[in-house]
Structures are given as structure tokens and as C-alpha cells.
C-alpha positions in Angstrom: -5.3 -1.0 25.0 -1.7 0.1 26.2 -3.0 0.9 29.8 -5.1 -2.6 29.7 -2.1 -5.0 28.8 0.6 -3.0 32.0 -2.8 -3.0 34.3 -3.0 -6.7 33.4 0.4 -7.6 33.3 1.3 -5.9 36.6 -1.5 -7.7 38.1 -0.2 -11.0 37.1 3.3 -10.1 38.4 1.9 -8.8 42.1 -0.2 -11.9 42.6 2.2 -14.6 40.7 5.7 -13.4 41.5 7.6 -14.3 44.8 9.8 -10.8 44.2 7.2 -8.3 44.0 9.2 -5.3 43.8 10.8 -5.8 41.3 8.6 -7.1 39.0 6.2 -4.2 38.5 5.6 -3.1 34.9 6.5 0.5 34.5 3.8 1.9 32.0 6.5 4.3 30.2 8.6 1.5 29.1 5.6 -0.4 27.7 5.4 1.5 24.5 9.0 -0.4 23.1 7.7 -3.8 24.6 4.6 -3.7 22.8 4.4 -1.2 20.0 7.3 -1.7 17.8 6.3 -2.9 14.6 7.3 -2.4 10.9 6.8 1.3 9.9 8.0 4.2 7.2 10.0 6.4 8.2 11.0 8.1 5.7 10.0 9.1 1.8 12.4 10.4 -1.0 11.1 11.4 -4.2 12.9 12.3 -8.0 11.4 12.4 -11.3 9.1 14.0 -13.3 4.9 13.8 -13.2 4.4 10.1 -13.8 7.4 8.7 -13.8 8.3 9.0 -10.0 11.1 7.2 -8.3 10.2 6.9 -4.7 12.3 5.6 -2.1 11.2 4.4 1.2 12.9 3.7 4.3 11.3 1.2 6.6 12.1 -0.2 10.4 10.9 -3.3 11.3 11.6 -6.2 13.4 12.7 -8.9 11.0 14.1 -11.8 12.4 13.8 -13.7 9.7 11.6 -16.2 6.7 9.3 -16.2 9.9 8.9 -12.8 10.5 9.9 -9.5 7.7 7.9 -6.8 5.6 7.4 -8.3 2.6 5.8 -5.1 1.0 5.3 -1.5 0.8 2.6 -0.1 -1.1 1.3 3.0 -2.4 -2.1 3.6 -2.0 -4.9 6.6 -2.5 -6.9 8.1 0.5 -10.0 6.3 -0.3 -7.7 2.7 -0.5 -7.1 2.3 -3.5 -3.9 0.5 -4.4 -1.6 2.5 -6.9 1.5 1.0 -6.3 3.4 -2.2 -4.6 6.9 -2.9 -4.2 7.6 -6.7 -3.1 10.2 -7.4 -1.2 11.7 -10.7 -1.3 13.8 -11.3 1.4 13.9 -10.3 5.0 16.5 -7.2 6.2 17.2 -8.5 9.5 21.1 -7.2 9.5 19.8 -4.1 7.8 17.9 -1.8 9.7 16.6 0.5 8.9 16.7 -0.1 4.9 15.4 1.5 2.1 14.3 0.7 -1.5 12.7 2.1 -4.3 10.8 1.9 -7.6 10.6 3.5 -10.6 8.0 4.9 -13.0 5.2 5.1 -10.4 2.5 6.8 -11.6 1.8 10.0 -9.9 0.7 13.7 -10.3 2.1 16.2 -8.6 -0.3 16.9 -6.2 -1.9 13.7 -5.2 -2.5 12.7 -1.7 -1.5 9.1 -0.5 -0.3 7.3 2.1 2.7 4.7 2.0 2.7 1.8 4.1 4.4 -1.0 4.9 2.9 -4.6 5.5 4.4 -7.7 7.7 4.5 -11.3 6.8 2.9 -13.1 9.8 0.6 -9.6 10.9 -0.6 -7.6 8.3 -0.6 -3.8 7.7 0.6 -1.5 10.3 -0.5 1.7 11.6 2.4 3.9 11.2 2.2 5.3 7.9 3.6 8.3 5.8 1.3 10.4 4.2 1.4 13.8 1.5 2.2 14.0 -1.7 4.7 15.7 -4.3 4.0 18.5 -3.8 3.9 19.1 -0.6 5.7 16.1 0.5 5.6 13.2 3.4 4.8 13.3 7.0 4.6 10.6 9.7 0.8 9.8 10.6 -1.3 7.1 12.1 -4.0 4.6 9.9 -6.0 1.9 10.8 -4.7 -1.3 10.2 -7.7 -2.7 8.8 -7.9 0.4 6.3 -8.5 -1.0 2.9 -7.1 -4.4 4.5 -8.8 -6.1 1.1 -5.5 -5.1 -0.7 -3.9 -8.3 1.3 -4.9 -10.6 -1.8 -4.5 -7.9 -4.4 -1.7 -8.9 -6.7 1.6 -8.3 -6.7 1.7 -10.6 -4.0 5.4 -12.3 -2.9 5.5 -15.8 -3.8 7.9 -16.3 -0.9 10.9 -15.2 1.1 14.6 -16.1 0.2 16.2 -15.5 3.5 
């Protein structure tokens, strides 16, 4: 899809644009145009069997009411929802931030992946995934994996800033 949008785009900018030089897309600086979205990037965990805290670090491109994660969520490999952590207010002067929850129920060595979602776009494909155990890892998911959890509650019931 990547390859499509430049191959598109630097079309556009050869036939449409009077200084054609200088207006080519270069592929390699495509990725940070089009890609960045909200993602975890990091996982800390403490506790004891079932009464995990987990902290999670997220980046994403808040700019606002308009535009934040509102949630991160633990869920199971087949998409079930274990755990979600609203967030009520966007982080647009904090980047990257982190929060966490308590009491999340856990064993040891069950796998998950921990994702973030966005106001105004939904779940996104960078994800962490491990468990425990073994601990967390950076890997990719589908966006529309177990997308039905979008009108599971906890839901936020708005943004404060």
C-alpha cells in the first residue's frame, strides 16, 4: 500500500507541479509521512499472579479532543478482552507517556497482546505481545483483529482536554 500511495503521489507531483525536481517523493521518507500512528512501546510489569500492575508506554500523535488514544487494552490471542484502561484526556505535551493499572488479572504464563486504540481511527497495528513470564515484545496485528471490542464497555464517555 506504501509503494502505491509514493507511486501515486509522485505521479501527481511530475504531471501537476511546475518544479518537477524537486517535488519527487522519496520512498524512504514515506514511512514517517504515512505510518505514524499511536503504538506501545513499551510494557512494565510488578505484582504477584492475579494482581498484576502493568504499565504501558504509548506514542501517539495527539493533537488534541480531536485526535488522542483514548484506551489501551489487554486482550487474549483469540480477542478476547481481559483488560481496558481508559484514558480521559489527550497527552499531546507528553510524549511518549505511560500509565498503569492495578489488579489485572493474569497468570503467569499467559499470552496477550496489549494495544492501543485512537479516537477518530480505531485500533492500530503496532502491538506488544508475551506474557509474564517470558515478557513483552514489539509485533504487528491487524487492525481489524477482534475490532468488535470497539463497543465493548469500558468505553470513555469523552475527552477533557
Amino acid at each position: 500500500m506504501k509503494q502505491l500511495v509514493c507511486t501515486i503521489l509522485s505521479f501527481w507531483f511530475l504531471c501537476c507541479s511546475t518544479d518537477k525536481e524537486e517535488m519527487l517523493v522519496d520512498e524512504s521518507d514515506s514511512t514517517s509521512i504515512f505510518d505514524f500512528n499511536a503504538q506501545v512501546t513499551e510494557v512494565s510489569i510488578s505484582g504477584e499472579s492475579n494482581a498484576y500492575t502493568i504499565s504501558t508506554t504509548i506514542s501517539s500523535p495527539d493533537t488534541g479532543c480531536d485526535q488522542y488514544a483514548d484506551w489501551w487494552e489487554i486482550i487474549d490471542l483469540e480477542g478476547n478482552l481481559i483488560y481496558r484502561r481508559i484514558l480521559t484526556h489527550s497527552h499531546v505535551d507528553e510524549q511518549p507517556f505511560t500509565r498503569s493499572s492495578s489488579n489485572i488479572l493474569l497468570e503467569h504464563d499467559d499470552q496477550v497482546y496489549i494495544r492501543v486504540h485512537m479516537n477518530n481511527s480505531g485500533y492500530t497495528s503496532a502491538v506488544q505481545k508475551g506474557s509474564i513470564a517470558n515478557g513483552f515484545s514489539a509485533d504487528e496485528l491487524s487492525t481489524d483483529f477482534a475490532e468488535n471490542l470497539e463497543k465493548v464497555v469500558p468505553l470513555p464517555n469523552g475527552c477533557a482536554f
